[in-house]
One Martini backbone bead per residue (centre of mass of N, CA, C, O) as a GRO file, in nm:
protein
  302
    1UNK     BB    1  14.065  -3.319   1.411
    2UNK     BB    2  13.803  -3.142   1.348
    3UNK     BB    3  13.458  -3.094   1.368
    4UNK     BB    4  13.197  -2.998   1.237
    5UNK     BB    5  12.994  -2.778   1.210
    6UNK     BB    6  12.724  -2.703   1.422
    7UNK     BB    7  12.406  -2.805   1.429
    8UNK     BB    8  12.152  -2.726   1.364
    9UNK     BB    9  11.804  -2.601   1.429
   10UNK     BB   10  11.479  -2.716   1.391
   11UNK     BB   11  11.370  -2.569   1.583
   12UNK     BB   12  11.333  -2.293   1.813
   13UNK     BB   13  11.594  -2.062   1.807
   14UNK     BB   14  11.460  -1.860   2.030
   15UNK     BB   15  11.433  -2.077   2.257
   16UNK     BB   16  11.709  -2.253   2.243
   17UNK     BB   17  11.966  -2.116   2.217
   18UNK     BB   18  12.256  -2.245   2.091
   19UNK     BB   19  12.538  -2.260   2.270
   20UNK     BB   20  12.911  -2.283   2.157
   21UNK     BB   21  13.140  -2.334   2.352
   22UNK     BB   22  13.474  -2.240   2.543
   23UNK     BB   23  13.707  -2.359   2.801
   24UNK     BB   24  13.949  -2.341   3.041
   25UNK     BB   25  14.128  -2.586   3.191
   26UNK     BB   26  14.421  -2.655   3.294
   27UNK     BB   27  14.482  -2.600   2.955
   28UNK     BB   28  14.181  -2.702   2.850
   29UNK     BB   29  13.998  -2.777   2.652
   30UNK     BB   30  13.607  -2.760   2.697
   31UNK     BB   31  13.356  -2.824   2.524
   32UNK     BB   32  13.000  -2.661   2.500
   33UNK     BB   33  12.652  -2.679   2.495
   34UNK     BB   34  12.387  -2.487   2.520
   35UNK     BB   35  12.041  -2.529   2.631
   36UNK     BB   36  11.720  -2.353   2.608
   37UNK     BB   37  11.615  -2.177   2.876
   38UNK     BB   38  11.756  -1.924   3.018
   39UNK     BB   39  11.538  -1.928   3.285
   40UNK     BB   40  11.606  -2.239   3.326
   41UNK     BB   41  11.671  -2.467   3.507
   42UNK     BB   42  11.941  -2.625   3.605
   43UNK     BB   43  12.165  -2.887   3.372
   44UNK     BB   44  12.408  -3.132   3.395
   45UNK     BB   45  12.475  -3.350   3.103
   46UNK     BB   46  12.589  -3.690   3.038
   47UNK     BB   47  12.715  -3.813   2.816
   48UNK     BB   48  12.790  -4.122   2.649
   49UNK     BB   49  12.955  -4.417   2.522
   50UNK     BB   50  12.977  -4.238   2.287
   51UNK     BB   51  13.000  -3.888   2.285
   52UNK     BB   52  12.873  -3.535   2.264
   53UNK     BB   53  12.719  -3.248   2.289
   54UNK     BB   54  12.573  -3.311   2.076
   55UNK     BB   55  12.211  -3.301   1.974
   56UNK     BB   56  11.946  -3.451   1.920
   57UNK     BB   57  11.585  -3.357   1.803
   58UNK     BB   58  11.473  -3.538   2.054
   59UNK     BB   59  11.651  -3.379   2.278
   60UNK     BB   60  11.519  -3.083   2.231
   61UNK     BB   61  11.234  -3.138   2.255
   62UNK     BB   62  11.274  -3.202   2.547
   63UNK     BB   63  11.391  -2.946   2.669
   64UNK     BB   64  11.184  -2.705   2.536
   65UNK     BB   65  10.920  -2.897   2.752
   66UNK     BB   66  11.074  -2.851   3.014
   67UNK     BB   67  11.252  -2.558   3.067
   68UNK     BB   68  11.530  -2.570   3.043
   69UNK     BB   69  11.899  -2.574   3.125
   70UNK     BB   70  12.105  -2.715   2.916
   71UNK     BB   71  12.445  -2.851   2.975
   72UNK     BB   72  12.706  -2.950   2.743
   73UNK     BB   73  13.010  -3.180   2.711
   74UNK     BB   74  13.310  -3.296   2.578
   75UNK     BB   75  13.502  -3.453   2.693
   76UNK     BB   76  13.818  -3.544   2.695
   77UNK     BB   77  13.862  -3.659   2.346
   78UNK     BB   78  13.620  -3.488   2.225
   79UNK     BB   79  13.673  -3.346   1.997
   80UNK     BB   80  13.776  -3.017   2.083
   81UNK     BB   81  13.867  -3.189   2.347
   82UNK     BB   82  14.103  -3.208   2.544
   83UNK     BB   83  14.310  -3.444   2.638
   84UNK     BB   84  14.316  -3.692   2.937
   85UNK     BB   85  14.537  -3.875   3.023
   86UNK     BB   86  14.414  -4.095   3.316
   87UNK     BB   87  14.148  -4.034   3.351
   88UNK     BB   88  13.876  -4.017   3.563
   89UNK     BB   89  13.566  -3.992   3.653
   90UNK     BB   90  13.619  -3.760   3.927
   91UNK     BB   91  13.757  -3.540   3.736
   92UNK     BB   92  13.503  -3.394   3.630
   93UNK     BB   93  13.495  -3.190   3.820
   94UNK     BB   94  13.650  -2.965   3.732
   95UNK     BB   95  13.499  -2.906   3.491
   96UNK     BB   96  13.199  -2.860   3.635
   97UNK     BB   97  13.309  -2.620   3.786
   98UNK     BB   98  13.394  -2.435   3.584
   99UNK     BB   99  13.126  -2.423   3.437
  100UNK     BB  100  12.950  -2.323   3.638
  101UNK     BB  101  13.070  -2.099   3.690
  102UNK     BB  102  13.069  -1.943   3.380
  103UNK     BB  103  12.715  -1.986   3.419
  104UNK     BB  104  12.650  -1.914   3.723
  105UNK     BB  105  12.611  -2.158   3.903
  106UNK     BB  106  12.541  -2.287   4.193
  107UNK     BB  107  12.298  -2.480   4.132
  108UNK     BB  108  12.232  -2.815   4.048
  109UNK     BB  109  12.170  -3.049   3.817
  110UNK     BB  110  12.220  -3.429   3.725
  111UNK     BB  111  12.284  -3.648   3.452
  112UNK     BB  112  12.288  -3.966   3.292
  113UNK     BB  113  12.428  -4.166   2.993
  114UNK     BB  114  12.545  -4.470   3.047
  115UNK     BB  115  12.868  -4.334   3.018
  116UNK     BB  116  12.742  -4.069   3.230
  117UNK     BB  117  12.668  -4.189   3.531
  118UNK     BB  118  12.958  -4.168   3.654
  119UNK     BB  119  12.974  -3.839   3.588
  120UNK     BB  120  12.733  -3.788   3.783
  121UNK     BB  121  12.820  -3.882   4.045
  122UNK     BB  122  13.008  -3.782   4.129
  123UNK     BB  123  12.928  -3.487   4.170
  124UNK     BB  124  12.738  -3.548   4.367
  125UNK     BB  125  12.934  -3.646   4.569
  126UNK     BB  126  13.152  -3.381   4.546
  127UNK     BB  127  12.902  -3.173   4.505
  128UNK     BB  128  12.693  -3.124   4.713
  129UNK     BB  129  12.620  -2.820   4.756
  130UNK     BB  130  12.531  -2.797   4.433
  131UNK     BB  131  12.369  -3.078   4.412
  132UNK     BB  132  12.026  -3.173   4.383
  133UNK     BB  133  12.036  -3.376   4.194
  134UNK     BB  134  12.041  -3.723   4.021
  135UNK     BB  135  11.987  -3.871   3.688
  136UNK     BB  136  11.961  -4.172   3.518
  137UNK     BB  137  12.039  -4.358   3.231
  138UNK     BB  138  12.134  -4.641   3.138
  139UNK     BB  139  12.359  -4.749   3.355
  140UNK     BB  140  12.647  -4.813   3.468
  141UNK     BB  141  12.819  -5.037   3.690
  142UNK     BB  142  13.046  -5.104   3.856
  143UNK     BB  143  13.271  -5.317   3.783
  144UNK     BB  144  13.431  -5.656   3.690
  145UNK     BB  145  13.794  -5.751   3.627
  146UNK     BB  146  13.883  -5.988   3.729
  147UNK     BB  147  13.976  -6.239   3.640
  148UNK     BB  148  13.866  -6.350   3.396
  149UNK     BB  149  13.744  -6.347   3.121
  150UNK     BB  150  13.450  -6.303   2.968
  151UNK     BB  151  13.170  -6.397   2.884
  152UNK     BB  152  12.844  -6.356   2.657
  153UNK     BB  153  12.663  -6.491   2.967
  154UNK     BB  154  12.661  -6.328   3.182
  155UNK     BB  155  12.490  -6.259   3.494
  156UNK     BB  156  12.668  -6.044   3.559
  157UNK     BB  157  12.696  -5.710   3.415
  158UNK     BB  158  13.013  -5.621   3.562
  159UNK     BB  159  13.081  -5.876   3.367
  160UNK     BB  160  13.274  -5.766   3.077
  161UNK     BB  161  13.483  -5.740   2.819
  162UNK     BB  162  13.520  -5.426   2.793
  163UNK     BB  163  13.623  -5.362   3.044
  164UNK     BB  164  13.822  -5.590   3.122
  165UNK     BB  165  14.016  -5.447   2.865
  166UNK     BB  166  14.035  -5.184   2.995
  167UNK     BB  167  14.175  -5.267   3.255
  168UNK     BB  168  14.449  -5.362   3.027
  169UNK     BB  169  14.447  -5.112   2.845
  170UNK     BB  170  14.419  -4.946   2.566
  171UNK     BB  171  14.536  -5.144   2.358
  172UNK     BB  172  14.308  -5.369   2.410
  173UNK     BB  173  14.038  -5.167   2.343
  174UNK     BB  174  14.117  -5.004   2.056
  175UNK     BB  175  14.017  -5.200   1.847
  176UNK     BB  176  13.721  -5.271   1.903
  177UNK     BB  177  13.628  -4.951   1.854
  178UNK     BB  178  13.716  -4.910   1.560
  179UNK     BB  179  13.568  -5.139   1.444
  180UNK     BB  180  13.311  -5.023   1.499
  181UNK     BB  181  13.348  -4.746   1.382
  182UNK     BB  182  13.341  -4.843   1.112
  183UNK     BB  183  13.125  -5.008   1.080
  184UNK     BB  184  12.918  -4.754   1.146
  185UNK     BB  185  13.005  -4.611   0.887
  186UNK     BB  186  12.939  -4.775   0.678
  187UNK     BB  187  12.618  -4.796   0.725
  188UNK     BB  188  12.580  -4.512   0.650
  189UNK     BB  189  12.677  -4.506   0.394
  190UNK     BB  190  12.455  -4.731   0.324
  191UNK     BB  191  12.183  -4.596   0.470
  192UNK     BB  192  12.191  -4.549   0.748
  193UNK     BB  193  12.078  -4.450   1.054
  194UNK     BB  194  12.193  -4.298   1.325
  195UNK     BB  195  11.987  -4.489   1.492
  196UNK     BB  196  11.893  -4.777   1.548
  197UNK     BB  197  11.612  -4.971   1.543
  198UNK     BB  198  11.369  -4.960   1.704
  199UNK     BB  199  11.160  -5.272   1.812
  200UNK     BB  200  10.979  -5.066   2.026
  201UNK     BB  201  10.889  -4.893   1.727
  202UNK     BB  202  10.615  -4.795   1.541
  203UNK     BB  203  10.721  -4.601   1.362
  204UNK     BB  204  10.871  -4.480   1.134
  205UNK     BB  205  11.163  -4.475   0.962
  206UNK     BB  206  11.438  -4.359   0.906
  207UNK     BB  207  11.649  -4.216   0.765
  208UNK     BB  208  11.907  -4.124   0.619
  209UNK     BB  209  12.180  -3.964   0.691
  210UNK     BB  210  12.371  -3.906   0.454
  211UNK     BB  211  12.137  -3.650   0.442
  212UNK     BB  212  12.221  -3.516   0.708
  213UNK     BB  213  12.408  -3.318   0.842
  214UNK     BB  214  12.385  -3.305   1.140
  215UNK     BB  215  12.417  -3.614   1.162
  216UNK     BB  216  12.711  -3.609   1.053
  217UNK     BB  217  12.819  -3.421   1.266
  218UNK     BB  218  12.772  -3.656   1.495
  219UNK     BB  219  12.907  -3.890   1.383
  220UNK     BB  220  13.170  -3.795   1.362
  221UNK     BB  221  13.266  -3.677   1.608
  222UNK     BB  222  13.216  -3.982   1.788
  223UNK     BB  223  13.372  -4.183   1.530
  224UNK     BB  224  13.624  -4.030   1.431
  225UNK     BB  225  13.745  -3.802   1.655
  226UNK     BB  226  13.679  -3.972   1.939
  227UNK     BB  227  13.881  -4.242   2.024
  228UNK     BB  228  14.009  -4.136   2.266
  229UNK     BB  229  13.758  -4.037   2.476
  230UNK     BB  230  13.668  -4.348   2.436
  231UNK     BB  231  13.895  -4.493   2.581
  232UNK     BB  232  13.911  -4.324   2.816
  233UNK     BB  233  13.675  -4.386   2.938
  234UNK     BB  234  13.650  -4.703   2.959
  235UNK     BB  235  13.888  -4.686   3.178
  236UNK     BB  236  13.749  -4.563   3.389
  237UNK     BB  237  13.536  -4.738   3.435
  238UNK     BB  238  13.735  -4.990   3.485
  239UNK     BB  239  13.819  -4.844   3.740
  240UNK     BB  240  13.811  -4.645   3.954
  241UNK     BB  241  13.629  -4.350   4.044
  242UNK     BB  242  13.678  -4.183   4.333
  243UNK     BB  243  13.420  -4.284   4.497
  244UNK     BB  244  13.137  -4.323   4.704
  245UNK     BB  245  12.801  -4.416   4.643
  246UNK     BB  246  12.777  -4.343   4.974
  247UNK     BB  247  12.819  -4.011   4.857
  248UNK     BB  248  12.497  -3.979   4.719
  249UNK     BB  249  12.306  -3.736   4.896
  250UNK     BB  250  12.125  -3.742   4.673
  251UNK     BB  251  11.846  -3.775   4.505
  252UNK     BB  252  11.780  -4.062   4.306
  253UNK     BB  253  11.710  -4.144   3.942
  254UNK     BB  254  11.686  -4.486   3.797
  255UNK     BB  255  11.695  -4.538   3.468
  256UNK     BB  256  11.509  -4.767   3.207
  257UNK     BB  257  11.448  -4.986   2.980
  258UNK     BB  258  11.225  -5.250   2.949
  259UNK     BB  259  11.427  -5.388   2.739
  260UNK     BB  260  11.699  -5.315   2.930
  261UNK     BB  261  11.855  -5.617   3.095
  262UNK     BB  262  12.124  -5.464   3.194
  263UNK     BB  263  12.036  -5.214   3.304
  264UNK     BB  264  11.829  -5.306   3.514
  265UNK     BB  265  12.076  -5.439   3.683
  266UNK     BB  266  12.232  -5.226   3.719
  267UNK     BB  267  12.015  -5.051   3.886
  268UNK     BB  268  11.971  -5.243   4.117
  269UNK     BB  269  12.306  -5.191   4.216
  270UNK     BB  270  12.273  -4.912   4.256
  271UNK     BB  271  12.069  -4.915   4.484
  272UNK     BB  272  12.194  -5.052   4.695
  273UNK     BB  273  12.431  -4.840   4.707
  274UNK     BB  274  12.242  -4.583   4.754
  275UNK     BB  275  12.046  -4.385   4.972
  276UNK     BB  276  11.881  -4.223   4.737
  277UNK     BB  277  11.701  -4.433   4.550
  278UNK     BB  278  11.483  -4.450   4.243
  279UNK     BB  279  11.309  -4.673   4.024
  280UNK     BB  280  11.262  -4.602   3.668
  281UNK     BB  281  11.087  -4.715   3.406
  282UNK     BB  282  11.059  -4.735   3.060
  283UNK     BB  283  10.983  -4.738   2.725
  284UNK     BB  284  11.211  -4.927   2.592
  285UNK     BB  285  11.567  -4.942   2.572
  286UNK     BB  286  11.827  -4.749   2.574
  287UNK     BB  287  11.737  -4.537   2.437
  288UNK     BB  288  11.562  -4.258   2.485
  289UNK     BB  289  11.284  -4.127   2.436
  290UNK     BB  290  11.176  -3.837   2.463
  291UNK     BB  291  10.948  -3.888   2.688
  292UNK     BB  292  11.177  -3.991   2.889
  293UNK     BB  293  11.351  -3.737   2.897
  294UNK     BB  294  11.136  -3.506   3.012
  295UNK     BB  295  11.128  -3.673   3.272
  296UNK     BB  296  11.390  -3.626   3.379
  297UNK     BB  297  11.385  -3.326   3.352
  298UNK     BB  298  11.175  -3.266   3.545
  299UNK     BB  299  11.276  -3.402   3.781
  300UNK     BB  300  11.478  -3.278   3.835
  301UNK     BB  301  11.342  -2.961   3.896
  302UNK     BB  302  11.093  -3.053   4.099
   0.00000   0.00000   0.00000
């Protein structure tokens, strides 16, 4: 099932020129879409884990704000990107090196967030010639899966029960994935919007999502149609990555939100292990508010 035509766009479309494409690579269909000025420092940008290429109105607020070039893709097995079951972290790197090569960049940053992390890394390490910086925003760290289940207390955040059972396969994490999927599309249908409140913004509620097309394009995208991509990304995460964080030798700035307590651990854990890494907290969450997006792709270009 492909998902609905892309969302438009609310802001200003002869700036931000919103392009939608796919390309081939070894057989496999890999839709990406473009954002931001044309002639603005490339970037190409990682998202969480689950998500798709399309972006919410504030962050292309903070795209066209920033003067970047920003490219997103699909990863595969999310929306109409062709799956890749047994993918690694790693993987992505051959994705990446079309995507560029198609866009004619020779070199850019990389960004990541969330379960976007360990694939703007891996890029960072393998693609050394190609990527000038690289940072994260609340990205996970390297997992720990052996020994027992996890408990809901763990002190360390690598120890968790979603990795520990995508570490025992597909089939262990399917149903638990599945059933968050469902669970907030009822929220959905029942009124809710598209992103939980966030308990740090004094801002009025958002609206229902399932009055805004393009909001509905993007949840259904994420938790209808890439069930698969979802699957596989967590496994990916929960095996080796394929690279060694001590092979990430370009600037890294780990971002993480002053509330997002296991981000927080996460990020001080990979600065322990990468070689040029400095820790940025910013006000906020798990989701980074469009000013702290807007300053991590300044820092990307700067």
């Amino acid at each position: 099932m492909s998902p609905p035509g892309p969302p438009s766009c609310p802001l200003n479309p002869a700036n931000l020129r919103i392009v939608d494409q796919r390309l081939t690579v070894a057989g496999r269909v890999l839709e990406y879409s473009v954002y931001g000025d044309p002639a603005g420092p490339p970037v190409i940008y990682h998202v969480g884990t689950p998500s798709t290429r399309w972006q919410r109105p504030g962050a292309l607020r903070a795209v066209e704000e920033s003067g970047v070039r920003m490219v997103v893709s699909s990863r595969p097995g999310y929306g109409g990107s062709t799956r890749q079951p047994g993918r690694t972290v790693a993987d992505v790197v051959e994705d990446m090196t079309a995507l560029a090569d198609v866009l004619g960049w020779d070199q850019f940053a990389v960004g990541g967030g969330s379960g976007g992390g360990p694939h703007a890394l891996a890029c960072a390490a393998l693609m050394p010639s190609r990527v000038t910086r690289c940072a994260l925003i609340g990205s996970t760290a390297p997992p720990l899966v052996d020994g027992p289940e996890p408990s809901d207390d763990e002190a360390d955040p690598r120890r968790d029960r979603t990795s520990w059972l995508a570490a025992r396969g597909e089939e262990r994490i399917r149903p638990s994935l599945e059933e968050t999927a469902r669970s907030i599309m009822a929220g959905i249908e029942a009124g809710a919007p598209e992103l939980p409140p966030d308990p740090h913004s004094s801002g009025p509620p958002a609206p229902p999502a399932r009055d805004d097309p393009d909001a509905m394009a993007r949840l259904t995208a994420t938790f209808v149609t890439s069930h698969d991509g979802w699957a596989d990304d967590l496994v990916a995460i929960a095996a080796d990555w394929g690279f060694d964080l001590a092979d990430v030798r370009v600037p890294t700035s780990i971002r993480f939100g002053s509330a997002d307590v296991r981000a927080r651990k996460c990020a001080e854990l990979l600065a322990a292990d990468l070689p040029h890494a400095e820790l940025t907290p910013y006000d906020g969450g798990h989701i980074p508010p469009p000013p702290a997006f807007r300053t991590m792709l300044q820092w990307l270009t700067g």
